[in-house]
C-alpha positions in Angstrom: 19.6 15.0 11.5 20.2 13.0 14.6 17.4 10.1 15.4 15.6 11.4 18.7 14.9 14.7 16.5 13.1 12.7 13.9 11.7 10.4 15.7 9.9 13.6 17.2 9.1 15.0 14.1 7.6 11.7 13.0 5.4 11.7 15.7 4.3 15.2 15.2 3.3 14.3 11.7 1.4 11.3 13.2 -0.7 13.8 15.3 -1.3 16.2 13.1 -2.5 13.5 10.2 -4.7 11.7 12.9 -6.3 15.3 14.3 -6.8 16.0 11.1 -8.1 12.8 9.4 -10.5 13.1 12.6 -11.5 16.5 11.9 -13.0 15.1 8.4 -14.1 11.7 9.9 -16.7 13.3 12.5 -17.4 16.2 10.2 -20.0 14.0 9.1 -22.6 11.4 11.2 -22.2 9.1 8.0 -19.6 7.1 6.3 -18.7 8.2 3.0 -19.8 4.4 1.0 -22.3 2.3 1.1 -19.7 -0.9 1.7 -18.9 0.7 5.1 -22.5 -0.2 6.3 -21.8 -3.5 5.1 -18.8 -4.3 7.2 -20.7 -2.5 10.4 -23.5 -4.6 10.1 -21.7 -7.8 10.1 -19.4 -6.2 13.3 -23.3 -5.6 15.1 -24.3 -9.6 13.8 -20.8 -10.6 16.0 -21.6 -8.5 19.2 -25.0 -9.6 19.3 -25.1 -13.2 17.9 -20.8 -14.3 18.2 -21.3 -14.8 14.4 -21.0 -12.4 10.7 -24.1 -12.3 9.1 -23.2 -14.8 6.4 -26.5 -15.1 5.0 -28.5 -12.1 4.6 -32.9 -13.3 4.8 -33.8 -9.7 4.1 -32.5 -9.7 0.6 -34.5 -10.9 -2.2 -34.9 -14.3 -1.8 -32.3 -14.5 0.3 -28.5 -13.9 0.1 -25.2 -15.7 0.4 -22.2 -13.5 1.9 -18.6 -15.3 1.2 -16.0 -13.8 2.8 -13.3 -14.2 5.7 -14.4 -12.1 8.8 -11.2 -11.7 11.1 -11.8 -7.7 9.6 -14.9 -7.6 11.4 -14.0 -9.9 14.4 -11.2 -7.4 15.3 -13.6 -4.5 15.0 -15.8 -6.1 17.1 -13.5 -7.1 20.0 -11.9 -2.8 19.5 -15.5 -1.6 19.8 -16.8 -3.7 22.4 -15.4 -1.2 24.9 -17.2 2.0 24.1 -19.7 3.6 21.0 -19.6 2.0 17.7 -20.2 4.8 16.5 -17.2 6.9 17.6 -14.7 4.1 18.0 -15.5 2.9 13.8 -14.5 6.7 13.4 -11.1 6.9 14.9 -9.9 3.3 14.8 -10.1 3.0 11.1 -8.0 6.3 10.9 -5.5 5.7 14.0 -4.8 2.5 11.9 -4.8 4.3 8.3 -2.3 7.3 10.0 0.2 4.5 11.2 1.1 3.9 7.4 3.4 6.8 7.4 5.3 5.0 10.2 6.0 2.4 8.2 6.8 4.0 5.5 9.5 6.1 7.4 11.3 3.1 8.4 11.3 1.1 5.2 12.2 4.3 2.9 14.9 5.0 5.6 16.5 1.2 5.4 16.2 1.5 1.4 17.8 5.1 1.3 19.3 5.4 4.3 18.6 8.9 5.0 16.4 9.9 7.2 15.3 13.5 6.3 14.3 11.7 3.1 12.3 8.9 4.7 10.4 12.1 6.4 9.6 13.6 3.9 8.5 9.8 2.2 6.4 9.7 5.3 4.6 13.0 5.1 3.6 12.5 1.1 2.1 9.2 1.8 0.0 10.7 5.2 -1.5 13.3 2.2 -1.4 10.6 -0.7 -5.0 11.9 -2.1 -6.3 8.4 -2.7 -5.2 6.9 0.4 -6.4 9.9 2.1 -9.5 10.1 1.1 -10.9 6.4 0.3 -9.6 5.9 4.4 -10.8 9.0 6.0 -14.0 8.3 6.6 -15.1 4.9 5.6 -15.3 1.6 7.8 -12.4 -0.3 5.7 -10.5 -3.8 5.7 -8.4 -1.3 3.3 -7.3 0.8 6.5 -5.7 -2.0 8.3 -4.5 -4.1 5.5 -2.3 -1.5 3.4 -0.1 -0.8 6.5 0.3 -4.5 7.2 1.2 -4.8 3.9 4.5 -3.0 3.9 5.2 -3.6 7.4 5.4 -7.0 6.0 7.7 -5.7 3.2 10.0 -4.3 5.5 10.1 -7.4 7.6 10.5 -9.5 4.0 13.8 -7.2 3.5 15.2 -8.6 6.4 14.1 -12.1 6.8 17.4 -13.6 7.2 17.3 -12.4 10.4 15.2 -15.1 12.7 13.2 -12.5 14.7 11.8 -10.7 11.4 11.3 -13.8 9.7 9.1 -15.1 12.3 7.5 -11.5 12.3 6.7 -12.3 8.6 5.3 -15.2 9.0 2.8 -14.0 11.4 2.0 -11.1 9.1 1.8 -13.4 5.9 -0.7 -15.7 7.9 -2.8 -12.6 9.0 -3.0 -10.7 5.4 -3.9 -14.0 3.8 -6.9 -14.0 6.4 -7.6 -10.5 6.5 -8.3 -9.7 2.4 -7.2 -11.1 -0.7 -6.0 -8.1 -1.9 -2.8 -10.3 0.0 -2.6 -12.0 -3.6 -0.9 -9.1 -5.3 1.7 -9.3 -2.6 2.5 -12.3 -3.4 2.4 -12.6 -6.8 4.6 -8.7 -6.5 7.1 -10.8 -4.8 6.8 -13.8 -7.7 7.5 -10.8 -10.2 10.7 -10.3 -8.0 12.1 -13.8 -8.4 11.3 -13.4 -12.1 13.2 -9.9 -12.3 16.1 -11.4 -10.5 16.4 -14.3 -13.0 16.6 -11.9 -15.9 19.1 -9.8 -14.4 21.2 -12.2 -13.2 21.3 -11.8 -10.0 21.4 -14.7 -7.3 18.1 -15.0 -5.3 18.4 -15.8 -1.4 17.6 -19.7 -0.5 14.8 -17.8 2.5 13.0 -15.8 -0.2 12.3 -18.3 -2.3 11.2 -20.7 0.1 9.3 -17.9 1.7 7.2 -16.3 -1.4 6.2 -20.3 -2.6 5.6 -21.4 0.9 2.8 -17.8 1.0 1.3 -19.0 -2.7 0.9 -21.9 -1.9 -0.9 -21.4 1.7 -2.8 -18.6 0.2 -4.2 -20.6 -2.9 -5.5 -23.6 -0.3 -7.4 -20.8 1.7 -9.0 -19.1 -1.4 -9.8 -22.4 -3.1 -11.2 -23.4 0.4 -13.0 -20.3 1.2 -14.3 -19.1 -2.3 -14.3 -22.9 -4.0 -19.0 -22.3 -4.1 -18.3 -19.5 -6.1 -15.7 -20.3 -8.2 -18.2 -23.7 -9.6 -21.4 -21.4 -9.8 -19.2 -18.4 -11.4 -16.2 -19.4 -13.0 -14.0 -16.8 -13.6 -16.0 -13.8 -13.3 -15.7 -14.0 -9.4 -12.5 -11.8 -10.2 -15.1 -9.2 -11.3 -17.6 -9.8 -8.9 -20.4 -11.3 -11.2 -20.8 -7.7 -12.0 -22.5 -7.2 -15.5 -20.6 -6.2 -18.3 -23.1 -2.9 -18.8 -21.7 -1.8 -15.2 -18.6 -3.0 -15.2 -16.9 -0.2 -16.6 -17.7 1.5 -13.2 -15.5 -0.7 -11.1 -13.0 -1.4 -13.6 -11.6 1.4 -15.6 -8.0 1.5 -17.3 -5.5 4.0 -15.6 -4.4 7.1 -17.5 -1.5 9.8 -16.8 -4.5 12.3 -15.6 -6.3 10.1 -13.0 -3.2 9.0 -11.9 -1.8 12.5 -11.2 -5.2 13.3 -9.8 -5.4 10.1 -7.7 -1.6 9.8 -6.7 0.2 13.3 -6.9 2.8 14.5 -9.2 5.8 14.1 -6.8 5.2 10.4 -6.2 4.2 9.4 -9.7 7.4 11.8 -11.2 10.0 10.5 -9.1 8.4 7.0 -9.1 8.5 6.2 -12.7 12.4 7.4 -12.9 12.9 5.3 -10.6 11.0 2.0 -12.4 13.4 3.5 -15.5 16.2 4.0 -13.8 16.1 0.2 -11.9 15.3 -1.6 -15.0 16.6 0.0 -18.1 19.6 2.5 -17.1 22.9 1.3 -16.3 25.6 4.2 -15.2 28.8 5.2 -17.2 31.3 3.5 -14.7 29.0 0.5 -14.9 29.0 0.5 -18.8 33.1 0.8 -19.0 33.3 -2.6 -16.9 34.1 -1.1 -13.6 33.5 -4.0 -11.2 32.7 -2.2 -8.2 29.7 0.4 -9.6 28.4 -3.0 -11.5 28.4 -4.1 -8.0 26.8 -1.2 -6.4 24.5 -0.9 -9.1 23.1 -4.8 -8.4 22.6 -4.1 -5.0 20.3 -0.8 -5.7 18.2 -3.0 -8.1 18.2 -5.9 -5.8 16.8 -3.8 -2.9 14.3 -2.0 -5.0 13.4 -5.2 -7.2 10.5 -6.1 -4.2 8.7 -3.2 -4.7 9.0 -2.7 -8.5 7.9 -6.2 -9.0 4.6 -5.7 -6.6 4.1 -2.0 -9.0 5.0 -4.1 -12.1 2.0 -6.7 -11.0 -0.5 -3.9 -10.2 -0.3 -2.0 -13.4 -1.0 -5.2 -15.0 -3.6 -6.2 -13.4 -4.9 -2.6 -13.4 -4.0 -2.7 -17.1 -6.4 -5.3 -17.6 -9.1 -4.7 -15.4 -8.3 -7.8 -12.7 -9.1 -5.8 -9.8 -11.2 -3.0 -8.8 -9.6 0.2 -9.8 -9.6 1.9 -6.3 -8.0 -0.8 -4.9 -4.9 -0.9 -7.1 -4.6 2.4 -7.6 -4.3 2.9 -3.5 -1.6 0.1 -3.6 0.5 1.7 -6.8 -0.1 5.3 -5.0 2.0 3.9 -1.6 4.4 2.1 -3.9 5.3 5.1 -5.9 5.6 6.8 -2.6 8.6 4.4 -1.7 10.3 4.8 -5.0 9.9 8.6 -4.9 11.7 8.6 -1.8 14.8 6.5 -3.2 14.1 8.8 -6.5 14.7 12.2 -4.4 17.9 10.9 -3.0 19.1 9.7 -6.6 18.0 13.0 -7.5 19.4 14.8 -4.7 22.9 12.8 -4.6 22.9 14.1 -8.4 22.6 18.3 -7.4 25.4 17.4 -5.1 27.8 16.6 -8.0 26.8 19.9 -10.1 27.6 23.3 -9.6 24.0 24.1 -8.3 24.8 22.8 -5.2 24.7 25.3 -2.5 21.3 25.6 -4.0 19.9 22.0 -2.9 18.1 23.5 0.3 16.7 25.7 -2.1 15.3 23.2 -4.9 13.9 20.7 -2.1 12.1 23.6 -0.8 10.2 23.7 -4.3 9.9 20.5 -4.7 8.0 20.7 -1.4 5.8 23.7 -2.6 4.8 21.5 -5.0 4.2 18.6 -2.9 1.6 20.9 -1.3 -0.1 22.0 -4.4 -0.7 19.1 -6.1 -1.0 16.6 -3.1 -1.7 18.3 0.2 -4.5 21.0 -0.9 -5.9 18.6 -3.1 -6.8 15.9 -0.8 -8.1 18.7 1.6 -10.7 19.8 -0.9 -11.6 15.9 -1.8 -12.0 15.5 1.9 -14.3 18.2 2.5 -16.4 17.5 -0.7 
């Protein structure tokens, strides 16, 4: 497939997500949770008074709000210019539909194939999790999970000076923007660690890079959250939440949510993949031949950034150290990338078997079932 053709076709599927993330958004006057409000009232508090509404007098007996506000500073200045009400509709979604941009190019410089990095694209535009927690809800969410891996695909190629820098910025502006930023960087500690055990040599600017991102995010948490780590301790990573109503934030993950939440392409070819990277080493490999031990270092050393972050997730899903939506929309784009490097493993694999002619054939089911278990599904969710 020849780039100007998929660079069309991306940008087709970038219209017809946005019209149709639209279609949802305005189907209602409201946003779909109550945490939407929130973030609007604190964008009014800046147009009117230049500040967020960092104490709250109408609370009982008051309320302290703790929190960085460049989310609600950038809303402000994009909303300045026309109704809130319309532009907190489509912003949030133009921003949330650029995700499958990003995921194009970073499955295409994993795989190298573009038809594959389409289709990548496309099931992370209809991810039903991402889908619907963004469609119509006034998010920090929306802006940071594309960041997020724009940052990864600069972080693959940060010996170049130009991405590096690019990085930096990015870094600097997740750290700012949400700590959700935190299992970024620990993902990318995970790396290092996955590295060490497999032997493989870590590059001098990644390592430099991932303690120069801990280290400047811990001095902006500490600085920024240090009131209510002395009055709460530890249970500031649960919100202060009581333990009777925890169980509604946090909740461990389970096969069935997870094909529910995430789809059964992406979670299938996902977990191969995890298997395949970590435990499975080819024939060629295991009779000492130098060169597929070779080529078989380089796939886990490209993939090793993005199992680490999906290694970090589960755990901290696993154990209830952040709010389940919010790790279960990171995994769900994560699996997405694997699954993409997962179809062309699988795909490369049809081309060495007698079934071959029929590999036009099997993608075509695999894309039927894309659309059963992803597409329709996060329809209905949308429209409920």
């Amino acid at each position: 497939m020849r780039k100007e053709q998929t660079y069309l076709l991306l940008a087709c599927l970038f219209a017809v997500v946005l019209a149709i993330r639209l279609y949802f958004a305005f189907a209602s006057p409201y946003f779909s949770d109550d945490e939407s409000y929130f973030h609007l009232r604190h964008i009014e508090s800046i147009k009117e008074n230049i500040f967020p509404l960092f104490y709250d007098p109408l609370s009982f007996s008051g309320r302290l709000f703790i929190f960085s506000p460049l989310f609600h500073y950038i809303f402000a200045l994009l909303t300045s210019f026309g109704s809130t009400w319309y532009l907190t509709k489509i912003i949030p979604n133009v921003f949330a539909s650029s995700l499958l941009l990003v995921i194009y190019f970073l499955v295409e410089y994993i795989t190298k194939n573009r038809p594959i990095a389409l289709f990548s694209a496309c099931v992370s535009a209809f991810t039903p999790i991402y889908f619907v927690e963004t469609v119509n809800a006034l998010s920090p969410l929306a802006l940071t999970i594309p960041i997020t891996f724009l940052f990864l695909l600069c972080f693959y190629r940060i010996q170049q000076q130009i991405y590096a820098t690019l990085a930096v910025f990015l870094l600097c502006f997740l750290i700012l923007l949400d700590p959700t930023s935190l299992l970024l960087l620990f993902g990318l500690t995970a790396y290092l660690f996955l590295q060490r055990i497999y032997e493989i040599p870590p590059k001098k600017e990644e390592k430099e890079f991932i303690f120069f991102g801990l280290i400047l995010a811990f001095w902006f948490y500490l600085l920024l959250y240090k009131r209510a780590l002395l009055d709460h301790g530890i249970n500031i990573l649960w919100q202060n939440i009581p333990i009777q109503l925890i169980d509604k934030y946090y909740y461990k993950i389970t096969i069935i949510s997870s094909i529910y939440h995430i789809g059964i392409i992406p979670l299938l070819f996902g977990l191969i993949v995890i298997y395949y990277i970590l435990f499975y080493i080819p024939l060629p490999a295991r009779q000492g031949d130098k060169n597929e031990i070779k080529i078989h270092e380089e796939q886990r050393k490209t993939i090793f950034p993005i199992v680490g972050i999906a290694l970090v997730t589960t755990f901290c899903l696993w154990f209830k150290l952040i709010e389940w939506t919010i790790g279960i929309l990171y995994l769900s784009i994560l699996l997405v990338i694997l699954s993409g490097y997962g179809y062309m493993l699988f795909h490369n694999y049809i081309l060495k078997t007698k079934i071959r002619g029929w590999s036009n054939i099997i993608f075509g089911m695999v894309f039927c079932l894309f659309i059963l278990s992803s597409i329709l599904p996060t329809l209905y969710y949308s429209k409920e």
